[in-house]
C-alpha positions as CSV (number, residue, x, y, z in Angstrom):
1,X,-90.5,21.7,-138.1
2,X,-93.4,23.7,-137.8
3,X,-95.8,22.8,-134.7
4,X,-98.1,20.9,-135.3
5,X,-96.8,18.9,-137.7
6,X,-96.4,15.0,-137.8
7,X,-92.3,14.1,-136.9
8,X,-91.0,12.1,-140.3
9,X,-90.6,8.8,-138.9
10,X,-88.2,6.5,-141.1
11,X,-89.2,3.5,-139.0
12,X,-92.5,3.4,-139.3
13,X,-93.3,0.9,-141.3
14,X,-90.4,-1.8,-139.8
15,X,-91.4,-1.0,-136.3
16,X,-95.0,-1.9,-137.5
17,X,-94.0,-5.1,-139.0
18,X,-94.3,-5.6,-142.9
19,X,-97.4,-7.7,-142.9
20,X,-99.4,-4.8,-140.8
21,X,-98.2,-2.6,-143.3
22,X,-99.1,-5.0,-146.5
23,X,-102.7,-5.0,-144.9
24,X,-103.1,-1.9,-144.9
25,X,-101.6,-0.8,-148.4
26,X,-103.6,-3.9,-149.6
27,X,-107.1,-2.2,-147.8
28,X,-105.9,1.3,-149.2
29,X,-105.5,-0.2,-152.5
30,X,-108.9,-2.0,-152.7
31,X,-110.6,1.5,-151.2
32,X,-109.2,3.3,-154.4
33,X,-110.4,0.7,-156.9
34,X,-113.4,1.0,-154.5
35,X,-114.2,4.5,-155.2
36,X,-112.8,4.4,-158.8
37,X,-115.6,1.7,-159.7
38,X,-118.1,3.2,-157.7
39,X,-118.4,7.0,-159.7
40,X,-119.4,5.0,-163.1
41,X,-122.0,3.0,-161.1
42,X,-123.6,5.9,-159.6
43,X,-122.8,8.0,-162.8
44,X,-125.0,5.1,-165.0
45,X,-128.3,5.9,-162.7
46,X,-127.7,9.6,-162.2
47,X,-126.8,10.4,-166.0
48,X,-128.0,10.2,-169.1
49,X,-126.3,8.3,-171.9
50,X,-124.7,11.2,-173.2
51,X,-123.4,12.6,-170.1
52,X,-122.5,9.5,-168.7
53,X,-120.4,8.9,-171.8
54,X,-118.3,12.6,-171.3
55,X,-117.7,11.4,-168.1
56,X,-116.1,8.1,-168.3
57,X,-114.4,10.0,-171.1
58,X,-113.8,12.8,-168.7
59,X,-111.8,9.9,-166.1
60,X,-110.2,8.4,-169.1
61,X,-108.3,11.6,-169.6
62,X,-107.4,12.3,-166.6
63,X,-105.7,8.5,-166.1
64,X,-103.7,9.1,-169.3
65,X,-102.6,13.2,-168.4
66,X,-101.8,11.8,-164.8
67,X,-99.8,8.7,-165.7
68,X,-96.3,11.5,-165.5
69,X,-97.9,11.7,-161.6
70,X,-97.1,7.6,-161.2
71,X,-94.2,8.0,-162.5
72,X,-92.6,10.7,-159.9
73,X,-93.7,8.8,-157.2
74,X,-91.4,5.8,-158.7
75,X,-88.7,8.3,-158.9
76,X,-89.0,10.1,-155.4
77,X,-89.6,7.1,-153.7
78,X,-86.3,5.7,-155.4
79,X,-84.4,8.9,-154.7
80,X,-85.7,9.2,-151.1
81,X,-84.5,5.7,-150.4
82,X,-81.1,6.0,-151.3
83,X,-80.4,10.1,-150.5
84,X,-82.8,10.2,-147.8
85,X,-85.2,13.5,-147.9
86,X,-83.9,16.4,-150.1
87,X,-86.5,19.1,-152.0
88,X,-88.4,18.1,-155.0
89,X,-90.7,20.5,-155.0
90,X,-89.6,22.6,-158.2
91,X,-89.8,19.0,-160.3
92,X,-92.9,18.1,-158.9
93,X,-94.7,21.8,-159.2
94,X,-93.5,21.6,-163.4
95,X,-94.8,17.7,-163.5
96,X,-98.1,19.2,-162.2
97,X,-98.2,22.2,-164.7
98,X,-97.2,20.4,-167.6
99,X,-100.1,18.0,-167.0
100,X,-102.8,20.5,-166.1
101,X,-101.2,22.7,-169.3
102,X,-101.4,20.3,-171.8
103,X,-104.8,19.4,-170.9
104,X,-106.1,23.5,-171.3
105,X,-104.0,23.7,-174.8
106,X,-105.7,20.9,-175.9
107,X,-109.1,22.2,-175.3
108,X,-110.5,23.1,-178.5
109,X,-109.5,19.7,-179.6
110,X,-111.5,18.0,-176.6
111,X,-114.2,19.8,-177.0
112,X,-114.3,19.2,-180.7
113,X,-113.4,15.8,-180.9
114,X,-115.1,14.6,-178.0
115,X,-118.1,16.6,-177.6
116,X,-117.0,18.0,-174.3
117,X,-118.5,21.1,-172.3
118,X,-116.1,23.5,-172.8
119,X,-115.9,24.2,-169.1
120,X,-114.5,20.6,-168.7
121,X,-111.2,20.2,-169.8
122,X,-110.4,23.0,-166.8
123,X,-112.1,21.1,-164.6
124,X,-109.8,18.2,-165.0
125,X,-106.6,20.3,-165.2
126,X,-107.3,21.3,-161.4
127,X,-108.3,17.7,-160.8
128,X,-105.2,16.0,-163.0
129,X,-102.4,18.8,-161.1
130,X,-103.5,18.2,-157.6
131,X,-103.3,14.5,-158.0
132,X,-99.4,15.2,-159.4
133,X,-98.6,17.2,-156.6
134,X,-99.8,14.8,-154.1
135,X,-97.6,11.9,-155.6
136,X,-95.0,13.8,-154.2
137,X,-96.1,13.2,-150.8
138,X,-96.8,9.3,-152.3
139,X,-93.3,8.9,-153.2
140,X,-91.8,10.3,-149.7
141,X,-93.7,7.9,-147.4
142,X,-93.2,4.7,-150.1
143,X,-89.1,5.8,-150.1
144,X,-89.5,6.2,-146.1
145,X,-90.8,2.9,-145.8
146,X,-93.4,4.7,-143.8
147,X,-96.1,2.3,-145.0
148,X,-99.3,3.1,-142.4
149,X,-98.8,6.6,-143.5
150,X,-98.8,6.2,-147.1
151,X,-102.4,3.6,-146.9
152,X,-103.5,6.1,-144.9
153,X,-102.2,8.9,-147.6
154,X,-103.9,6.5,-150.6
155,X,-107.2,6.6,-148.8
156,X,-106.7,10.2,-148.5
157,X,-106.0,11.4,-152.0
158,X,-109.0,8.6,-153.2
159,X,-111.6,10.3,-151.0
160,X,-110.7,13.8,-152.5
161,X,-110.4,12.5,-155.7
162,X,-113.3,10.6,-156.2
163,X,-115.3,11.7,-153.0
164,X,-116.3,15.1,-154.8
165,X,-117.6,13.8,-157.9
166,X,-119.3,11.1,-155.8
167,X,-121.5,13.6,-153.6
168,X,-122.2,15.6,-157.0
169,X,-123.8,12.9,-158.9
170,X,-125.5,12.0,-155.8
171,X,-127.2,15.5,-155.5
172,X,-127.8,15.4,-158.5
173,X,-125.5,18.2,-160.1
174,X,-124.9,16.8,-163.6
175,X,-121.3,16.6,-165.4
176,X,-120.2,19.9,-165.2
177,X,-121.6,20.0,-161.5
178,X,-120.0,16.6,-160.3
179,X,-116.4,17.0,-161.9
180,X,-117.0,20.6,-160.3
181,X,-117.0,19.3,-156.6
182,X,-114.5,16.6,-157.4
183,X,-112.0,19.5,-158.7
184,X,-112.3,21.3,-155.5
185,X,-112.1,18.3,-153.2
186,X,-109.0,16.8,-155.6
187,X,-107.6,19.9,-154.8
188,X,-107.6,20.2,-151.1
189,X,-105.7,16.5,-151.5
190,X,-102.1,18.2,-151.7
191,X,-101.7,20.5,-148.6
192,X,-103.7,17.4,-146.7
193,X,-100.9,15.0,-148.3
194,X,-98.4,16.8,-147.6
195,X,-99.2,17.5,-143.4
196,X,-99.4,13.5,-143.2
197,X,-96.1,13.3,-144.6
198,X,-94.5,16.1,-142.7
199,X,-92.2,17.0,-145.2
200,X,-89.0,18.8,-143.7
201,X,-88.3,22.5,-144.1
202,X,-85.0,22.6,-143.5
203,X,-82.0,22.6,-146.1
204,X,-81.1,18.6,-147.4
205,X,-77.1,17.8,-148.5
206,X,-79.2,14.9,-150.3
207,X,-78.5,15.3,-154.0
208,X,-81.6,17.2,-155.4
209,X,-84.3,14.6,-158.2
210,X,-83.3,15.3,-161.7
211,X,-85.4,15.5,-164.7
212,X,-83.7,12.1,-165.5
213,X,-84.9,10.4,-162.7
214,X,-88.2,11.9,-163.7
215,X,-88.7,11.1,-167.0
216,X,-87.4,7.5,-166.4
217,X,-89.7,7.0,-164.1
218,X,-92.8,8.4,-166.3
219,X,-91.8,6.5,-169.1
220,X,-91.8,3.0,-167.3
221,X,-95.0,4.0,-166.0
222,X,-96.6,4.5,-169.4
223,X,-94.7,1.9,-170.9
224,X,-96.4,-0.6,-168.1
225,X,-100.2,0.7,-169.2
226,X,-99.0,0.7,-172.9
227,X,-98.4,-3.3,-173.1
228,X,-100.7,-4.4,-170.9
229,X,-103.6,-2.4,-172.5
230,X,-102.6,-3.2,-176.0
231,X,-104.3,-6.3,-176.6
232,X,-107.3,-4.6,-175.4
233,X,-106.8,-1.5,-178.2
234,X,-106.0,-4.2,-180.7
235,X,-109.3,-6.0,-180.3
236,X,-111.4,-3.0,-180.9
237,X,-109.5,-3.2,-184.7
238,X,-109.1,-6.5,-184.8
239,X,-112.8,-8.4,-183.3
240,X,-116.1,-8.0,-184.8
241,X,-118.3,-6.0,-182.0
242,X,-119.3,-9.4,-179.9
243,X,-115.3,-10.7,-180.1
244,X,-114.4,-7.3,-178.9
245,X,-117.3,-6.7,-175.9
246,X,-116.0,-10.3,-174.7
247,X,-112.7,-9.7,-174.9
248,X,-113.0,-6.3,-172.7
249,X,-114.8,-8.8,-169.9
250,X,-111.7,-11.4,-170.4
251,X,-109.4,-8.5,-169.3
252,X,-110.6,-7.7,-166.2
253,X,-109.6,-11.2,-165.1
254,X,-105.9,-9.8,-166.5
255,X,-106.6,-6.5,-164.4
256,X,-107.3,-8.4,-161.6
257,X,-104.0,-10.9,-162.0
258,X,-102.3,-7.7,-162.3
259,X,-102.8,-5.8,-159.8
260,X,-104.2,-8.0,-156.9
261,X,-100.5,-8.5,-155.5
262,X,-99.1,-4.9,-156.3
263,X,-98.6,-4.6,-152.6
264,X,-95.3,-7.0,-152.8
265,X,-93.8,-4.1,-155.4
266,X,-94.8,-1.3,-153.2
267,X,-93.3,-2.6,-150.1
268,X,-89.9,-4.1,-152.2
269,X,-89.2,-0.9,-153.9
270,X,-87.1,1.3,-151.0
271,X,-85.4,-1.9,-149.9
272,X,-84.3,-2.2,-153.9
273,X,-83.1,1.2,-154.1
274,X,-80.7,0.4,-151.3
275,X,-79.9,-3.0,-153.3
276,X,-81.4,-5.3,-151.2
277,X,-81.3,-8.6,-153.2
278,X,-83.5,-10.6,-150.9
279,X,-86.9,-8.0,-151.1
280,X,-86.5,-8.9,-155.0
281,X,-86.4,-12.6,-154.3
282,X,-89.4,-12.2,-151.7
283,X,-91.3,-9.6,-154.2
284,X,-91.1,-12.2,-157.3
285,X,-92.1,-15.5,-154.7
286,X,-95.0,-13.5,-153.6
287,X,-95.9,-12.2,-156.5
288,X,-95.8,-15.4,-158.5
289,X,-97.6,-17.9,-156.3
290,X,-100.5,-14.9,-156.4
291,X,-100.4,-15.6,-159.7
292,X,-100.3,-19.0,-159.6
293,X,-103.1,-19.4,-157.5
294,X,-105.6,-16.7,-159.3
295,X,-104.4,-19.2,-162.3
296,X,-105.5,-22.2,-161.0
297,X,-108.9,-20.5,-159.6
298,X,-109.6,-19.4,-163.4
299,X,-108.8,-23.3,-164.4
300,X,-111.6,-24.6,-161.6
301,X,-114.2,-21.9,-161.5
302,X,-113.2,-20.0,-165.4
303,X,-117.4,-20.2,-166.4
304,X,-118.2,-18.5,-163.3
305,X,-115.4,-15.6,-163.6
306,X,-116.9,-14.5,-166.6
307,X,-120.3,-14.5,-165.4
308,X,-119.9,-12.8,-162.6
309,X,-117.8,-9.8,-164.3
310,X,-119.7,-10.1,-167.7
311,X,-122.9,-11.5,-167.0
312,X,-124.4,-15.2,-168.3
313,X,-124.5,-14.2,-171.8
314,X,-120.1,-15.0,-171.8
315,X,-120.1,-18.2,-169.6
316,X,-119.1,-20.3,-172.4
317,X,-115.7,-18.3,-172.9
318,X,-114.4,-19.8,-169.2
319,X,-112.2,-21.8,-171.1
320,X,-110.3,-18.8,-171.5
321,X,-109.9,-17.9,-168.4
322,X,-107.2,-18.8,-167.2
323,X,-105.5,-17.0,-170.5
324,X,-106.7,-14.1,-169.1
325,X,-105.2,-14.5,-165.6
326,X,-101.8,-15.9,-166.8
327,X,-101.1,-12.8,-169.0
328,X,-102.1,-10.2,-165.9
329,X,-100.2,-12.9,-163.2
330,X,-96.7,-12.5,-166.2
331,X,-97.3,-8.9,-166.1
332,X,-97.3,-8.2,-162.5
333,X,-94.1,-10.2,-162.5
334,X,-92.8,-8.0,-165.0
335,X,-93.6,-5.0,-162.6
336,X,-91.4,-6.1,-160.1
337,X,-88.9,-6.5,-162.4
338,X,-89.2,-3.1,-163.8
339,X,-89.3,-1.7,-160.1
340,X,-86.1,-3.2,-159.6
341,X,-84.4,-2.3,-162.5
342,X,-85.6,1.8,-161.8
343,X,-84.4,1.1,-158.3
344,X,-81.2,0.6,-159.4
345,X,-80.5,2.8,-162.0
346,X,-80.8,1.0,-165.4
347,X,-80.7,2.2,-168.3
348,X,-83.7,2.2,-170.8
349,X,-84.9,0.3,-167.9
350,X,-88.4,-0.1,-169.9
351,X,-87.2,-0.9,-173.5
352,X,-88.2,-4.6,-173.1
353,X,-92.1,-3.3,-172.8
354,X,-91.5,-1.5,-175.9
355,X,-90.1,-4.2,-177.8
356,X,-93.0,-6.3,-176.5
357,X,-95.7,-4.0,-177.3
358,X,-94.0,-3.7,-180.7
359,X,-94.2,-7.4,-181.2
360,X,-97.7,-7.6,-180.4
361,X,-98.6,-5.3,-182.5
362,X,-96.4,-6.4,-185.4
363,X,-97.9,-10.2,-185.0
364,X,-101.6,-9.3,-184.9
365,X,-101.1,-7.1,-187.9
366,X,-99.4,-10.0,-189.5
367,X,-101.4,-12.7,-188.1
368,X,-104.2,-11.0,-187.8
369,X,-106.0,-13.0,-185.4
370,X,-110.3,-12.7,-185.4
371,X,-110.9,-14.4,-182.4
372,X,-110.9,-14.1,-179.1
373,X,-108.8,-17.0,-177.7
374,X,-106.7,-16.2,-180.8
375,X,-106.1,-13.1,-179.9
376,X,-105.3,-13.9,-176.0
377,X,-103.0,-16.5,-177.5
378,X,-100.9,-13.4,-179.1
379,X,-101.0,-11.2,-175.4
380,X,-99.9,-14.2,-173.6
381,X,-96.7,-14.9,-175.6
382,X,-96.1,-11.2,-175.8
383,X,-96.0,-11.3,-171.7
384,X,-94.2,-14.2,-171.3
385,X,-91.3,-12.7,-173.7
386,X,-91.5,-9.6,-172.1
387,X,-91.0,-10.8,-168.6
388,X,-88.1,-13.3,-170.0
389,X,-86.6,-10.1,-171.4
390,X,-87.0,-8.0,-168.2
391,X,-85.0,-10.6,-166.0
392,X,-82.5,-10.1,-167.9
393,X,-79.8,-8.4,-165.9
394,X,-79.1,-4.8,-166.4
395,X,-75.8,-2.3,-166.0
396,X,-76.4,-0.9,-162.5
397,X,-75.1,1.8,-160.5
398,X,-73.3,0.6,-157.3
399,X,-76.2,0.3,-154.6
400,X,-75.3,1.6,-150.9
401,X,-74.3,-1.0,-148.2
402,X,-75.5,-1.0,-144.5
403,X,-73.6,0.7,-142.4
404,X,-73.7,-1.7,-139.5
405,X,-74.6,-5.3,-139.6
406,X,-78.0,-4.8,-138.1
407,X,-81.2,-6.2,-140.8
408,X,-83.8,-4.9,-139.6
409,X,-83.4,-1.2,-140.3
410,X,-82.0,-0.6,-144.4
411,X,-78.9,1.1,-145.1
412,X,-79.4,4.8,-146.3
413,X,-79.5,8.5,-144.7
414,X,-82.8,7.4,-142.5
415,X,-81.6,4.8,-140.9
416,X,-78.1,6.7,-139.9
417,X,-80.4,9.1,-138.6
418,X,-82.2,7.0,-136.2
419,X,-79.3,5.6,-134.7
420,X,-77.4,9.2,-133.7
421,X,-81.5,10.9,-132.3
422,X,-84.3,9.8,-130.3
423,X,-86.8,7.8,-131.8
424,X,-89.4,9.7,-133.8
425,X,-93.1,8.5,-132.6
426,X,-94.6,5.7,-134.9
427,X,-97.4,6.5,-137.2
């Protein structure tokens, strides 16, 4: 280890105690959104119309080219559990440039199509790579269960990603100027990322990440943002232009169902890996009374949720509400379920997202619903099928046991390790 450098420490996050380390994942979490919702707001009173267009357009892209980034973290922080460390660099350095490439080919056809600078599509390939490479660093801590360190790693890789573009629109720079700065600070993120998680140097006997693991992992990842964006896509086709504008407020109440108790998943997902029954239970309780309770909130207070997202003009539609909330509370459900099933090895662990994005699809062309509590109808059964399909039980690999009877430290390589040499300091 070279000096300087933080000691791994496998225990961090169980010597800390799993609610310290849900708070802060949970705090790291709402800093990202944070930052994430902050660059359009600053970006509507620093731009004009047509710039502030390219750049929302600008962060699209990069949330669609990244989404292979989400889905190595799933598979390093799955492999890590189980093998312990072992070197993924070469996977995650071809993840990175086959983001950032696909991004420069395509140039000519942003530019075209969207009415991009030409310099920008660059821009976001530095941006969209370094944000790959750090989920490296993402995965290690998660499979570590060294949960202070990866909040602390989110906040980190949110402040150079957004922090850059941030301090351009507010000096006024422009587009080109402000996705300028947030390219350089994005790319300071890996080698930062990487120091935190003090990544070992010397040779693993782990088993090294596949490309299987890999692309297993991107493609629950996308399959996740496929089917519970759909409804959104298929109200732009389906809704006249005022259906459609409230439908887009509705879904931030999904959103918000969605992703509000993403922590459980996070925290579950090591402990699955290692087969861990009990996290699941614990992940889905948490996770559904969440649910249940931003549920009932939309059922008392539905009127106000959509004023205060959309303004008083969509009031009226809180009888929908609590639609909205039961599709994202199904969803995020569904997550944990799909967590578990990639923690332990299923095949075509995401096909029932497909089928249920399929369906969706299928029924609104069919059915062709031109409302908006029609078409919210369709999204909810879609999620409640989907996440009766996802629990059902897969074929598994055989998940490792614990070497000793003690519970509070999980089987695997990092736990062995910590009971044959002296105890790393905590994060």
């Amino acid at each position: 280890m070279s000096e300087g450098r933080p000691e791994p420490d496998p225990a961090d996050g169980r010597r800390t105690g799993l609610g310290a380390a849900g708070v802060a994942v949970t705090l790291a979490g709402v800093l990202v959104n944070g930052l994430a919702y902050l660059v359009p707001v600053l970006a509507a009173r620093k731009l004009d119309a047509d710039d502030l267009g390219a750049l929302a357009t600008a962060l699209g892209l990069v949330a669609i080219v990244g989404v292979p980034g989400l889905g190595l973290q799933l598979a390093v922080a799955v492999h890590h559990a189980r093998h312990g460390p072992s070197d993924t660099r070469r996977l995650t350095v071809l993840t990175a440039a086959l983001c950032a490439g696909a991004l420069l080919a395509a140039t000519p056809v942003l530019v075209a199509a969207l009415d991009l600078p030409a310099v920008v599509p660059a821009l976001l390939a530095v941006t969209t790579a370094s944000v790959v490479l750090s989920s490296r660093s993402l995965g290690e801590l998660q499979g570590g269960q060294r949960f202070l360190r990866l909040a602390a790693a989110m906040a980190l890789l949110a402040a150079a990603r957004y922090g850059g573009v941030i301090v351009g629109l507010l000096l006024g720079a422009g587009l080109t100027g402000a996705l300028g700065l947030g390219a350089l600070t994005a790319a300071l993120a890996p080698p930062a990322l990487a120091w935190l998680t003090g990544t070992q140097r010397r040779p693993s006997a782990a088993p090294r990440l596949t490309v299987a693991q890999v692309t297993a992992g991107c493609g629950a990842t996308l399959a996740m943002l496929v089917v519970s964006y759909a409804d959104l896509l298929l109200a732009r086709q389906l809704l006249p232009p005022s259906g459609s504008g409230a439908y887009s407020v509705g879904t931030v109440l999904t959103k918000g169902a969605l992703w509000a108790p993403q922590v459980a998943a996070v925290l579950a997902l090591p402990r699955l890996a290692r087969g861990d029954r009990r996290s699941r239970t614990v992940a889905l309780v948490v996770t559904g009374a969440c649910g249940l309770v931003l549920v009932g909130a939309s059922t008392v207070a539905g009127g106000l949720a959509f004023r205060l997202v959309g303004g008083p003009d969509y009031t009226a539609l809180g009888r929908y509400a609590p639609l909205f909330a039961a599709v994202g509370a199904l969803y995020a459900v569904t997550f944990v379920l799909l967590n578990d099933r990639l923690a332990g090895g299923v095949r075509w662990a995401a096909a029932p997202l497909w089928l249920g994005t399929g369906a969706l699809v299928t029924a609104a062309a069919t059915v062709r619903p031109r409302t908006v509590g029609g078409l919210v109808v369709a999204a909810l059964a879609t999620a409640t099928v989907t996440t009766l399909l996802m629990a059902v039980p897969g074929r598994r690999r055989p998940a490792s046991r614990p070497a000793t009877g003690d519970r509070s430290s999980p089987p695997g390589p990092a736990a062995d390790r910590t009971r044959s040499a002296p105890a790393a300091p905590t994060g």
